[in-house]
mmJSON file of the N, C-alpha and C atoms, coordinates in Angstrom:
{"data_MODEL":{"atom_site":{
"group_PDB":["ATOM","ATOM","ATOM","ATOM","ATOM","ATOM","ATOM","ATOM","ATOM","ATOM","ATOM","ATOM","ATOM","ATOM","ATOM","ATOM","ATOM","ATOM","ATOM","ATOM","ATOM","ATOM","ATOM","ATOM","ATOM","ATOM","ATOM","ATOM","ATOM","ATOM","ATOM","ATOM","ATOM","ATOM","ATOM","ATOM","ATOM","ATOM","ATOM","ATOM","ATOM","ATOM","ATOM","ATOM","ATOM","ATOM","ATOM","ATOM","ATOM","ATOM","ATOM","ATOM","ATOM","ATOM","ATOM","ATOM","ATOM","ATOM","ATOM","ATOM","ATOM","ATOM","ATOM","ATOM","ATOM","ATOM","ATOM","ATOM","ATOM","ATOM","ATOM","ATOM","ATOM","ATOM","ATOM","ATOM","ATOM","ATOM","ATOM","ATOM","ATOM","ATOM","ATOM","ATOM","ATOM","ATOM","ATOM","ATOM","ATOM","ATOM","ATOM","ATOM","ATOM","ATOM","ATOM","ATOM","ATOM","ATOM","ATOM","ATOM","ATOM","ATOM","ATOM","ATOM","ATOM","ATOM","ATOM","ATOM","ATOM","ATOM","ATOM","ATOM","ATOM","ATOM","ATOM","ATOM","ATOM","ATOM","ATOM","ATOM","ATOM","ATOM","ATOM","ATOM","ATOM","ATOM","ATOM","ATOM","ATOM","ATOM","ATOM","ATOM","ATOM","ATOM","ATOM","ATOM","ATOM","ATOM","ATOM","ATOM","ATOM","ATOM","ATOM","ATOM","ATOM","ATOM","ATOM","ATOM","ATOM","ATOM","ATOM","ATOM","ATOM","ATOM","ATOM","ATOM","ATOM","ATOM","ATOM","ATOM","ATOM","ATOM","ATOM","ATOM","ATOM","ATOM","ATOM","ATOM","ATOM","ATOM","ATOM","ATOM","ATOM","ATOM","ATOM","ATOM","ATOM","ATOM","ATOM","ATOM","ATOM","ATOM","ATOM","ATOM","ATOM","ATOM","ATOM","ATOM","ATOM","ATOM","ATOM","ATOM","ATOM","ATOM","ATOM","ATOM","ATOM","ATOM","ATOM","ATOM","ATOM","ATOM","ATOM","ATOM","ATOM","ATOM","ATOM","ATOM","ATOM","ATOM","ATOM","ATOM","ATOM","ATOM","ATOM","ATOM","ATOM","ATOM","ATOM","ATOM","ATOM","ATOM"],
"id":[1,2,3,4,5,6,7,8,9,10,11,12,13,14,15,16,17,18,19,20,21,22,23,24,25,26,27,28,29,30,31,32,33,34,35,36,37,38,39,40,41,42,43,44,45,46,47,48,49,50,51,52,53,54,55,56,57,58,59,60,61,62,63,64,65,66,67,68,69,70,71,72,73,74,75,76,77,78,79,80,81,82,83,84,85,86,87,88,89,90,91,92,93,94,95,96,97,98,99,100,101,102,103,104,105,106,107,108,109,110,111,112,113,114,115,116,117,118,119,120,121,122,123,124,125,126,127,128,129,130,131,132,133,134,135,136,137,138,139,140,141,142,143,144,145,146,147,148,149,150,151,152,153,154,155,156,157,158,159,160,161,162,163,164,165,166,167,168,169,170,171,172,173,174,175,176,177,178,179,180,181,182,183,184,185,186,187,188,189,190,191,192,193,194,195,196,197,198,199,200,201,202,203,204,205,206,207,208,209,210,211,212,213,214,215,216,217,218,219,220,221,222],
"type_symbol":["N","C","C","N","C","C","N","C","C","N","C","C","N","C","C","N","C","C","N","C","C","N","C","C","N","C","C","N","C","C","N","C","C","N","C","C","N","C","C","N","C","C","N","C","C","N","C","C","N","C","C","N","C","C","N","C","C","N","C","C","N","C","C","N","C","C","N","C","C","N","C","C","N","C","C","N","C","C","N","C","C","N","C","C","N","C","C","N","C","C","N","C","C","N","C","C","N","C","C","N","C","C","N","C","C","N","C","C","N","C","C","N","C","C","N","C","C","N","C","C","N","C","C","N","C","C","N","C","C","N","C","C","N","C","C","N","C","C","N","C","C","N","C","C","N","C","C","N","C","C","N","C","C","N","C","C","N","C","C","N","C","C","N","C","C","N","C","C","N","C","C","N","C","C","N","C","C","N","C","C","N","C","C","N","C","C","N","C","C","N","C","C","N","C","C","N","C","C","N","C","C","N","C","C","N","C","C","N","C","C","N","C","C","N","C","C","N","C","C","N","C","C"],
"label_atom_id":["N","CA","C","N","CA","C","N","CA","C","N","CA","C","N","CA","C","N","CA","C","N","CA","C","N","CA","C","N","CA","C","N","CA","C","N","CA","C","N","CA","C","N","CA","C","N","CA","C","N","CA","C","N","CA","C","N","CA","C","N","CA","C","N","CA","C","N","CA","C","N","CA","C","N","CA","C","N","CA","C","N","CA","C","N","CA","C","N","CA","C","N","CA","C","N","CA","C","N","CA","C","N","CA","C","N","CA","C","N","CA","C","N","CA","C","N","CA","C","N","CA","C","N","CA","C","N","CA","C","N","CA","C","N","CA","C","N","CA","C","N","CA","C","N","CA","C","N","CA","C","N","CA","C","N","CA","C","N","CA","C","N","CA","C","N","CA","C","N","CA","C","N","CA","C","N","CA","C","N","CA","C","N","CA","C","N","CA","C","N","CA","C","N","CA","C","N","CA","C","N","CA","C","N","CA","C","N","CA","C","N","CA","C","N","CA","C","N","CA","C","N","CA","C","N","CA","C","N","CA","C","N","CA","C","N","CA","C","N","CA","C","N","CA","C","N","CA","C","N","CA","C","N","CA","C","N","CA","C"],
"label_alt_id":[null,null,null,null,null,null,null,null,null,null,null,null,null,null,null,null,null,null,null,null,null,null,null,null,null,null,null,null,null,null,null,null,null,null,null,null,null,null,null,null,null,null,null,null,null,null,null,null,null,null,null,null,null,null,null,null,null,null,null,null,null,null,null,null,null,null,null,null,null,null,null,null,null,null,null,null,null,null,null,null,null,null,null,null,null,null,null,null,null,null,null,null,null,null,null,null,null,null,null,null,null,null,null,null,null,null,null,null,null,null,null,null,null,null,null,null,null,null,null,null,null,null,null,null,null,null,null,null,null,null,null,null,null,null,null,null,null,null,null,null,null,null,null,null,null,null,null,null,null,null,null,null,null,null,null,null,null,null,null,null,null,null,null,null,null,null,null,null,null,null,null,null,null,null,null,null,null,null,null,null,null,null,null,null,null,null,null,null,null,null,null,null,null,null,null,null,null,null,null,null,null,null,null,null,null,null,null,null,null,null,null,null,null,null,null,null,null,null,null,null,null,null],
"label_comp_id":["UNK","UNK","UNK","UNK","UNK","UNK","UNK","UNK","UNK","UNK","UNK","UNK","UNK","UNK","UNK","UNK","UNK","UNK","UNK","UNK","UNK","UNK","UNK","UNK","UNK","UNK","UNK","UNK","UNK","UNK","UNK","UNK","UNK","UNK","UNK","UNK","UNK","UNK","UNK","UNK","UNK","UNK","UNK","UNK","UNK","UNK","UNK","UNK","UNK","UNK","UNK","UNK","UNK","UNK","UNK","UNK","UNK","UNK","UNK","UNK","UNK","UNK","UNK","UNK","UNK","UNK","UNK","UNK","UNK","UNK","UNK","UNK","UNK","UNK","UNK","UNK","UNK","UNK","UNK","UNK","UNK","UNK","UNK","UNK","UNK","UNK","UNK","UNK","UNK","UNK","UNK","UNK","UNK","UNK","UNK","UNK","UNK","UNK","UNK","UNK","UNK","UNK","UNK","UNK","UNK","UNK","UNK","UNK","UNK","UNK","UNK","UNK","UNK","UNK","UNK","UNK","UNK","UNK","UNK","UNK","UNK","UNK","UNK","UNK","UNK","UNK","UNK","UNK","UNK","UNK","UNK","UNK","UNK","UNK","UNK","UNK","UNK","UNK","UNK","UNK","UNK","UNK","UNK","UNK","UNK","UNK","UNK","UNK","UNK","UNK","UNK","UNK","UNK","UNK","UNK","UNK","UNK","UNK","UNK","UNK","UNK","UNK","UNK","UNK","UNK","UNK","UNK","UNK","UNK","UNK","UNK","UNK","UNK","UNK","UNK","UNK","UNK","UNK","UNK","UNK","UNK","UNK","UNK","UNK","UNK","UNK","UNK","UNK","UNK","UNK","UNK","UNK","UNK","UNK","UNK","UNK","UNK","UNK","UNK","UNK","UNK","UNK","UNK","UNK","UNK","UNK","UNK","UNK","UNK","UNK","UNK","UNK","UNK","UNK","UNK","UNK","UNK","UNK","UNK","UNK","UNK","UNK"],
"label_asym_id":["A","A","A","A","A","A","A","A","A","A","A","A","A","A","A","A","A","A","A","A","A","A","A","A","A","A","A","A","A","A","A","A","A","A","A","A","A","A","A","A","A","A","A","A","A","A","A","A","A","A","A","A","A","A","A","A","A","A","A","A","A","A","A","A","A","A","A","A","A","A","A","A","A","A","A","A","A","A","A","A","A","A","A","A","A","A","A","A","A","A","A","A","A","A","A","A","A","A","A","A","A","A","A","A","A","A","A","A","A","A","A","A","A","A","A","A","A","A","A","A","A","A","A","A","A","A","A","A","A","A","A","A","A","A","A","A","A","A","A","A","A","A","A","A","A","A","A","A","A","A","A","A","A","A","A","A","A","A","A","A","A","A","A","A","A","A","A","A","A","A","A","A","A","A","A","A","A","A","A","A","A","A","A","A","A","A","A","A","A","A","A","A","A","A","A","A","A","A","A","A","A","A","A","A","A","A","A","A","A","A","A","A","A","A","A","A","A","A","A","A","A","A"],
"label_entity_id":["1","1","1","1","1","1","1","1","1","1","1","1","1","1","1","1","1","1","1","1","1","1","1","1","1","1","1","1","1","1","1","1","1","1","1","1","1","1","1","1","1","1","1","1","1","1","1","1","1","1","1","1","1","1","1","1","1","1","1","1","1","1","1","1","1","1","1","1","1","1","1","1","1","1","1","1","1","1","1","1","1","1","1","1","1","1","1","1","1","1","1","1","1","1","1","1","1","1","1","1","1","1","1","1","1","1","1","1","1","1","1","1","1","1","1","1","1","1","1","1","1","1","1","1","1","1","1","1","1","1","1","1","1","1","1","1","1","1","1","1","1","1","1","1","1","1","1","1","1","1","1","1","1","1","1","1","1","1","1","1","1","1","1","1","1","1","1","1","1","1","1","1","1","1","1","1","1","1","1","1","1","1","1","1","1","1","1","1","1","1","1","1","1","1","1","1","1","1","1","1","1","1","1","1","1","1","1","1","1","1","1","1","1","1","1","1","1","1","1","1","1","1"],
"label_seq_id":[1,1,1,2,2,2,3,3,3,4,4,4,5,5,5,6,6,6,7,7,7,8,8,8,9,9,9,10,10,10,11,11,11,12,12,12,13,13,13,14,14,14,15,15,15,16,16,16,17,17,17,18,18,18,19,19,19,20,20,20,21,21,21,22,22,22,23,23,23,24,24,24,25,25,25,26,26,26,27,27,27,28,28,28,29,29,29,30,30,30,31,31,31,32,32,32,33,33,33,34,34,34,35,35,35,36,36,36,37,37,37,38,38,38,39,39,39,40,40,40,41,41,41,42,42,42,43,43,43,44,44,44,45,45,45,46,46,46,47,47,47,48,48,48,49,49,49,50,50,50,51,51,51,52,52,52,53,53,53,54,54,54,55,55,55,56,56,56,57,57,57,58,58,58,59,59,59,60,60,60,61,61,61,62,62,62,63,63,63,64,64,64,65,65,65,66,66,66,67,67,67,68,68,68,69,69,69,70,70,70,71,71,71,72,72,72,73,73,73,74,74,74],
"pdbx_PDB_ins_code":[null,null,null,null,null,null,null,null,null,null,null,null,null,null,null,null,null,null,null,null,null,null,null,null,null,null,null,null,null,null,null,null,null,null,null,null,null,null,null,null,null,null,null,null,null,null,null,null,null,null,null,null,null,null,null,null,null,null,null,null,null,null,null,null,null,null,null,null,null,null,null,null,null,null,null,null,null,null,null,null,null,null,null,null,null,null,null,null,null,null,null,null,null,null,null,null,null,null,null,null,null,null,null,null,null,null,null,null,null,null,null,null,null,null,null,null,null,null,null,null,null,null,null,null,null,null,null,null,null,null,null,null,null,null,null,null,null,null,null,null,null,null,null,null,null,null,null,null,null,null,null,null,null,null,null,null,null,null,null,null,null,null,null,null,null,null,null,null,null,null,null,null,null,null,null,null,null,null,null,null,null,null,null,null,null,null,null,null,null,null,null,null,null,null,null,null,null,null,null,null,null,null,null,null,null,null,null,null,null,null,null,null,null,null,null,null,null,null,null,null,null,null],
"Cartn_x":[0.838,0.0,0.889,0.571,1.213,0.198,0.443,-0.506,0.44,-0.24,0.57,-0.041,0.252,-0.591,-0.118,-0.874,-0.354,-1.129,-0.209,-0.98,-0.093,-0.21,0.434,1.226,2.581,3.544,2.603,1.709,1.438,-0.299,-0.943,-1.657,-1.194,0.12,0.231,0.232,-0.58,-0.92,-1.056,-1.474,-1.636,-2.815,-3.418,-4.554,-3.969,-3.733,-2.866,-2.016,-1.234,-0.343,-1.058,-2.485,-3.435,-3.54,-3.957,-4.762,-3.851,-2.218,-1.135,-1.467,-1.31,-1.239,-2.438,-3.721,-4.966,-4.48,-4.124,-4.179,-3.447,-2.178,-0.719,-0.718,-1.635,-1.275,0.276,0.281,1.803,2.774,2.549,3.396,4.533,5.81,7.253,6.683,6.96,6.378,7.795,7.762,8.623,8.035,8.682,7.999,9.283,8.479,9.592,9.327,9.858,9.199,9.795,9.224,9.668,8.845,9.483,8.564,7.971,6.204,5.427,6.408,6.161,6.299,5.282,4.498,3.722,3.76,4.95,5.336,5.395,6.147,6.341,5.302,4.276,2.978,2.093,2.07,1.558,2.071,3.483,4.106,4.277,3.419,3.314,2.798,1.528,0.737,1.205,1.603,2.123,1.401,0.346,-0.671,-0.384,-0.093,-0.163,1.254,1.969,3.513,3.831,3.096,3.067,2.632,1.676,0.658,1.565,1.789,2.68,3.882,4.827,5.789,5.646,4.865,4.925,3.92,3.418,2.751,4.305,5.09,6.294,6.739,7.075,7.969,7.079,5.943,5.155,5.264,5.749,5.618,7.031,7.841,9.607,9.449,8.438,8.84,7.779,6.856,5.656,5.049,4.275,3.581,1.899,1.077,0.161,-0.709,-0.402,0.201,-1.598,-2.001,-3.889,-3.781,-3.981,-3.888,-5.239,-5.608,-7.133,-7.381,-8.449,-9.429,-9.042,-8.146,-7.485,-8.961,-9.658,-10.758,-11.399,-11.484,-11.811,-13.655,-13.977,-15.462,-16.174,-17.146,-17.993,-19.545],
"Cartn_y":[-1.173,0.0,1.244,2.165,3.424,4.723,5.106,6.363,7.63,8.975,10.356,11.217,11.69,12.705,13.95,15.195,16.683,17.148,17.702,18.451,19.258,20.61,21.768,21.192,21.068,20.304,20.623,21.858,22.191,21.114,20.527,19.561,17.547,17.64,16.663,16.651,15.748,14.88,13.562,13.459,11.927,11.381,12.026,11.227,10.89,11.774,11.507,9.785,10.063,8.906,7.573,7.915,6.673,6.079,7.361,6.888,5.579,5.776,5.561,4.517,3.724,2.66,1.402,1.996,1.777,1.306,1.779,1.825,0.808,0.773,0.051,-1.224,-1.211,-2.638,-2.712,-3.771,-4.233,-4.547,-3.178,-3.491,-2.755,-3.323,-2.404,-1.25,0.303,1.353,2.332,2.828,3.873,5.207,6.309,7.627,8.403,8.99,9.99,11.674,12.295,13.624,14.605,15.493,16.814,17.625,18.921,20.233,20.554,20.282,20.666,21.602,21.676,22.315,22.301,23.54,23.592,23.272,24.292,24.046,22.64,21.769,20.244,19.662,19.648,19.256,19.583,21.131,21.512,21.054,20.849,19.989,18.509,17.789,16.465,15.888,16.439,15.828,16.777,15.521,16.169,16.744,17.284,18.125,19.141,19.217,20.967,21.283,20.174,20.86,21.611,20.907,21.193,22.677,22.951,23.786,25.16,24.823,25.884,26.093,25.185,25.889,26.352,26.057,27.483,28.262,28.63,29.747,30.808,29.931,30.737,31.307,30.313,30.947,31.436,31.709,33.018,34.167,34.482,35.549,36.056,35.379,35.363,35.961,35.708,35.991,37.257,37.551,38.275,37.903,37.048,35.964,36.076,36.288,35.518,35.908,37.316,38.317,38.714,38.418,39.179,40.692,41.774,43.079,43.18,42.83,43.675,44.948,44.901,46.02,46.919,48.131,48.907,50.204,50.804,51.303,50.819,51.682,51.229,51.165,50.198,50.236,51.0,51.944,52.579,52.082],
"Cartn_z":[0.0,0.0,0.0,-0.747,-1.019,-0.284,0.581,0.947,0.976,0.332,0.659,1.114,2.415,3.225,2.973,2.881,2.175,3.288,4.705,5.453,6.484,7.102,7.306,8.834,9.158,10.422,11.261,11.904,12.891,12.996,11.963,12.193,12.483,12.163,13.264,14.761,15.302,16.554,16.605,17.545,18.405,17.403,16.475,16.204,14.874,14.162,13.087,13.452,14.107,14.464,14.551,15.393,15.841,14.444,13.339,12.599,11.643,11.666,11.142,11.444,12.569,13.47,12.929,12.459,12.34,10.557,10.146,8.337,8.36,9.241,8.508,9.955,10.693,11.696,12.525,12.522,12.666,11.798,10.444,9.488,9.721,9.093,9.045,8.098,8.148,7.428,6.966,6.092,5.523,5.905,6.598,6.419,5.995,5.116,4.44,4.717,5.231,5.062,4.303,3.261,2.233,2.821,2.207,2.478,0.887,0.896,-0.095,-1.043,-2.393,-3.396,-4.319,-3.752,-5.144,-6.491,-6.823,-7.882,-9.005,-7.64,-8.04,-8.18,-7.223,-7.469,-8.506,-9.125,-10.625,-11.814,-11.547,-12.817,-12.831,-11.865,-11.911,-13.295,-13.26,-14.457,-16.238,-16.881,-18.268,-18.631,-18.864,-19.375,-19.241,-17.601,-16.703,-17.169,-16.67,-17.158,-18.41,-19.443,-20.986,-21.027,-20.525,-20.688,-20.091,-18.452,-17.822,-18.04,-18.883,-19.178,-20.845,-21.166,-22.429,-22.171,-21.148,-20.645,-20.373,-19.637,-19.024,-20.209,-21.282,-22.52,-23.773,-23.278,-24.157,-23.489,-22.17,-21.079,-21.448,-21.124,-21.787,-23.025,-23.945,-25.626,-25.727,-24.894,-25.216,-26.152,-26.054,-26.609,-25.916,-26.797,-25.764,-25.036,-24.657,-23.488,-23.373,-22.47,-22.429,-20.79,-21.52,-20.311,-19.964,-18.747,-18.225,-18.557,-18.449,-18.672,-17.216,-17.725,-16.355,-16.121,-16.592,-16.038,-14.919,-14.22,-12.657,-13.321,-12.003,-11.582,-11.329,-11.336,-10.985,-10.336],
"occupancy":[1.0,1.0,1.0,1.0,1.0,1.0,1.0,1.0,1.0,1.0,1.0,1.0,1.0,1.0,1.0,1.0,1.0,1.0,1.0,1.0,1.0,1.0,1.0,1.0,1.0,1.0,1.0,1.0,1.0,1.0,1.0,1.0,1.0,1.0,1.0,1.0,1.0,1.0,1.0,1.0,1.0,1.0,1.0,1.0,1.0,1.0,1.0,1.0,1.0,1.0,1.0,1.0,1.0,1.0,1.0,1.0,1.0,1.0,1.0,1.0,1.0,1.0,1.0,1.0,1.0,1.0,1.0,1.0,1.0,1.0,1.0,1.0,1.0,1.0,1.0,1.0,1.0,1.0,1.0,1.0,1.0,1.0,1.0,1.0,1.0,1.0,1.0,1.0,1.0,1.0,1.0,1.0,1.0,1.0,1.0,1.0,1.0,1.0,1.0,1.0,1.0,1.0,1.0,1.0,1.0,1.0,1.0,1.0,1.0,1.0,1.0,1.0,1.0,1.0,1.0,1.0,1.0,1.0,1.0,1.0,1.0,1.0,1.0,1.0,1.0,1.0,1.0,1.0,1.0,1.0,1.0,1.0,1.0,1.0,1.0,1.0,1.0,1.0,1.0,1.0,1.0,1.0,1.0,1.0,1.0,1.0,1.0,1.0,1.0,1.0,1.0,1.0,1.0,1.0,1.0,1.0,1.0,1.0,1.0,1.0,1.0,1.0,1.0,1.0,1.0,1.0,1.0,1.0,1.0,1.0,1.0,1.0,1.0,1.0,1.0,1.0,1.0,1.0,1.0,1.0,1.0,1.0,1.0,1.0,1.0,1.0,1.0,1.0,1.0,1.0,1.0,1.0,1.0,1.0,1.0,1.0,1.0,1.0,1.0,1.0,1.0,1.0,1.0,1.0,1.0,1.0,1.0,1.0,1.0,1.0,1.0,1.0,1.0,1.0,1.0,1.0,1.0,1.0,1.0,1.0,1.0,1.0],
"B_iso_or_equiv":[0.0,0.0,0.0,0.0,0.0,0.0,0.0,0.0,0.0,0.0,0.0,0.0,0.0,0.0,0.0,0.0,0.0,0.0,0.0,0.0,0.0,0.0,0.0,0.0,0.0,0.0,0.0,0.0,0.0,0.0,0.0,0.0,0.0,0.0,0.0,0.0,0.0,0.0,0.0,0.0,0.0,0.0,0.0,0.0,0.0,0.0,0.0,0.0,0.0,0.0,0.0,0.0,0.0,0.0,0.0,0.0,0.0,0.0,0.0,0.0,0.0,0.0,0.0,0.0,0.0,0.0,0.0,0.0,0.0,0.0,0.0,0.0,0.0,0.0,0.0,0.0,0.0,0.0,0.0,0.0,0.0,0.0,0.0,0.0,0.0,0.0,0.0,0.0,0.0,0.0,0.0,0.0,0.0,0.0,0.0,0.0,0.0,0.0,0.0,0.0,0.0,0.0,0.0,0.0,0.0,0.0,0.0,0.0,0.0,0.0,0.0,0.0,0.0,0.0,0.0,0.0,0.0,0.0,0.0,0.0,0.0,0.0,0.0,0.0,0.0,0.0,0.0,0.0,0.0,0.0,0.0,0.0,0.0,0.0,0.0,0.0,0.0,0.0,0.0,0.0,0.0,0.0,0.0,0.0,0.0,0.0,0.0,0.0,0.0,0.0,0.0,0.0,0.0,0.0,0.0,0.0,0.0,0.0,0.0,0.0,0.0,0.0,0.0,0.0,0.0,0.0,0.0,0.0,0.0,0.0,0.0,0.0,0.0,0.0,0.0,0.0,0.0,0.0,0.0,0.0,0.0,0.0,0.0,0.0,0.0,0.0,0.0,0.0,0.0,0.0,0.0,0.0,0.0,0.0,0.0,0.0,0.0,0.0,0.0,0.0,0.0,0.0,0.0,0.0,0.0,0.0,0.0,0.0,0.0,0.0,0.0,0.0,0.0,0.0,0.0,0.0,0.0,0.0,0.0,0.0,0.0,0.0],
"pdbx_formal_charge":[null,null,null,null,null,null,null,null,null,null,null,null,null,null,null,null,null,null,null,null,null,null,null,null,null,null,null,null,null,null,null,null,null,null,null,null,null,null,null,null,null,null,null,null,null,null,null,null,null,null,null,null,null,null,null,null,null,null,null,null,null,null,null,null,null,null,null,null,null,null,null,null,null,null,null,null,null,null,null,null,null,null,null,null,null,null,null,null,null,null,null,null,null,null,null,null,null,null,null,null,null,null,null,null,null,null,null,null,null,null,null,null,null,null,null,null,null,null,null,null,null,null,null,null,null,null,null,null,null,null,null,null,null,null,null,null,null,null,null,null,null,null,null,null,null,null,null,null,null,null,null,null,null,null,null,null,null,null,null,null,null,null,null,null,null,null,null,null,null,null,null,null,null,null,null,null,null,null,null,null,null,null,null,null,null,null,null,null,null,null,null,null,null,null,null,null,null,null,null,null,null,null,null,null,null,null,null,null,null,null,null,null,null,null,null,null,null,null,null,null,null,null],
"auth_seq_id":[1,1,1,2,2,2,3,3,3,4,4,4,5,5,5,6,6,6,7,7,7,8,8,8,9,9,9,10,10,10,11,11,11,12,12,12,13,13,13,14,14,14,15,15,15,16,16,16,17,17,17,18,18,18,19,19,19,20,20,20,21,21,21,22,22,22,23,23,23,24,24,24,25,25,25,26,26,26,27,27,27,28,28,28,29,29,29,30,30,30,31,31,31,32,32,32,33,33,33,34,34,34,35,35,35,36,36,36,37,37,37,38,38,38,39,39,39,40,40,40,41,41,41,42,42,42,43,43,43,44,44,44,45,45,45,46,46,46,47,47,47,48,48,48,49,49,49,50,50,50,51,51,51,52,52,52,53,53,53,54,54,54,55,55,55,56,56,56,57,57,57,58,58,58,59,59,59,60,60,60,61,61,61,62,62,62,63,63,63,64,64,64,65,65,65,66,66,66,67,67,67,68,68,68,69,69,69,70,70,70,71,71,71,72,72,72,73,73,73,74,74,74],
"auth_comp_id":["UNK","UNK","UNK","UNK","UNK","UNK","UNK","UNK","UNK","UNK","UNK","UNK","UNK","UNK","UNK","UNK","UNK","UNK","UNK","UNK","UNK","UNK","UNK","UNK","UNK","UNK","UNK","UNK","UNK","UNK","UNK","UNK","UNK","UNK","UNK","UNK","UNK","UNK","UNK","UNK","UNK","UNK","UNK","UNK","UNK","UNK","UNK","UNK","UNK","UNK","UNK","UNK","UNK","UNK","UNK","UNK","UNK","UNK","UNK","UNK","UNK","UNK","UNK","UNK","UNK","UNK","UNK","UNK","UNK","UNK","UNK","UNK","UNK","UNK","UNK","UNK","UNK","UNK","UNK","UNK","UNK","UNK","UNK","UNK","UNK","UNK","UNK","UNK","UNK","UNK","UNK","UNK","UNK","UNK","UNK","UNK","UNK","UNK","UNK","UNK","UNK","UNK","UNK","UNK","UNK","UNK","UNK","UNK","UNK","UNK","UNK","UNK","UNK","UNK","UNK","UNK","UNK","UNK","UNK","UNK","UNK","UNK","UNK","UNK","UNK","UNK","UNK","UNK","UNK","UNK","UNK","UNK","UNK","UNK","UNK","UNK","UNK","UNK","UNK","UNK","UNK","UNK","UNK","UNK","UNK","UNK","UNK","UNK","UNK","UNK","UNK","UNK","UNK","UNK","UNK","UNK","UNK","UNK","UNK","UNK","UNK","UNK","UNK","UNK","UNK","UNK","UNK","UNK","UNK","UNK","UNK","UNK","UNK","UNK","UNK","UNK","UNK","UNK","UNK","UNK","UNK","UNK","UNK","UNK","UNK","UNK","UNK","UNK","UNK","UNK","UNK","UNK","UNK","UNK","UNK","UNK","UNK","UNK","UNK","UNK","UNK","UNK","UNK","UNK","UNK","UNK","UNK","UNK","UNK","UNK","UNK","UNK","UNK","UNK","UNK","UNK","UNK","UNK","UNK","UNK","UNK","UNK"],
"auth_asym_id":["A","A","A","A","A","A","A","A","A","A","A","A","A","A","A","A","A","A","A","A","A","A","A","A","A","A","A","A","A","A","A","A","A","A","A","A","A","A","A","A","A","A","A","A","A","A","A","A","A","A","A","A","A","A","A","A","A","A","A","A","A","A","A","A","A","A","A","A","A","A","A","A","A","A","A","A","A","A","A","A","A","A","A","A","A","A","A","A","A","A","A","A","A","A","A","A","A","A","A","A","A","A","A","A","A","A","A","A","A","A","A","A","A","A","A","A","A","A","A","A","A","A","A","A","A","A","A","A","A","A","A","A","A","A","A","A","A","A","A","A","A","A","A","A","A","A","A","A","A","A","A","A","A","A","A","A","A","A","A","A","A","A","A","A","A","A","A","A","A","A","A","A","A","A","A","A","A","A","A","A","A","A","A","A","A","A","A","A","A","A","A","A","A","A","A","A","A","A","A","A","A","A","A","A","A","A","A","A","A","A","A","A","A","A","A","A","A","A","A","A","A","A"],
"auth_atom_id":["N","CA","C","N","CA","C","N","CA","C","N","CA","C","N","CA","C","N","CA","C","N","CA","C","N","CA","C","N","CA","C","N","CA","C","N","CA","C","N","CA","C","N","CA","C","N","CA","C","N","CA","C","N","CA","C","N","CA","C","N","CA","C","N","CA","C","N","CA","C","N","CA","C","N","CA","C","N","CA","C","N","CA","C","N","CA","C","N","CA","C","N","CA","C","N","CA","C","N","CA","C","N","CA","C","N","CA","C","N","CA","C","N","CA","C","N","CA","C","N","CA","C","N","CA","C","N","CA","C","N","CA","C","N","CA","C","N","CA","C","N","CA","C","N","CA","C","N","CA","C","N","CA","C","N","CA","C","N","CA","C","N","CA","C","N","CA","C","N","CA","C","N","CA","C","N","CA","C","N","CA","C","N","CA","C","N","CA","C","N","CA","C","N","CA","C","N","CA","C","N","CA","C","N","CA","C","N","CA","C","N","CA","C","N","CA","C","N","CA","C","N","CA","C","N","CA","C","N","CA","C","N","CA","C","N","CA","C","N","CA","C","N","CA","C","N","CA","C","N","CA","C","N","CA","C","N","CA","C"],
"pdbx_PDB_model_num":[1,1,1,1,1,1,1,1,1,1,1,1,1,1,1,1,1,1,1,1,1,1,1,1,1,1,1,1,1,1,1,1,1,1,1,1,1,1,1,1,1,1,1,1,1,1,1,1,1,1,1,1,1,1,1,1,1,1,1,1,1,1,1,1,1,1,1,1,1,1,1,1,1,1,1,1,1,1,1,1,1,1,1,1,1,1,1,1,1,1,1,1,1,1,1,1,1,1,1,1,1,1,1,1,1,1,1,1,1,1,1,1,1,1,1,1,1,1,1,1,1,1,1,1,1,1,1,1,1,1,1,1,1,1,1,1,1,1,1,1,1,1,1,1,1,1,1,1,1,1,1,1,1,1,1,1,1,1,1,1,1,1,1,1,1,1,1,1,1,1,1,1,1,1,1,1,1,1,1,1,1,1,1,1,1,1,1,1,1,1,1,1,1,1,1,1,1,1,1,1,1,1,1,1,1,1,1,1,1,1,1,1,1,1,1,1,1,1,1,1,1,1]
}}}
């Protein structure tokens, strides 16, 4: 079994841990810990990656380029 938990250091506790205990039994377990990267996480899936890095290199080339509507609201 492969599980990946994405959640902020200051929400681990004791229940968290319980819940560890509960999923995985009396199995030998691997924990690995990184610090989130968005980034890494948006360029997981080839689609997004595709997509966001030639977003980057139309921005680089001025490519592309869409300016809001700068008139304020009334």
């Amino acid at each position: 079994m492969h599980t990946i938990y994405r959640l902020n250091a200051d929400e681990l506790d004791s229940k968290f841990l319980d819940s560890l205990k509960s999923m995985f039994g009396h199995k030998q377990i691997e924990i690995a810990v990184s610090e989130a990267d968005e980034t890494d996480y948006l360029l997981r899936a080839p689609a997004n990656r595709e997509r966001l890095l030639q977003a980057v290199a139309d921005v680089d080339a001025g490519r592309n380029l869409v300016t809001p509507d700068q008139t304020p609201f009334r």
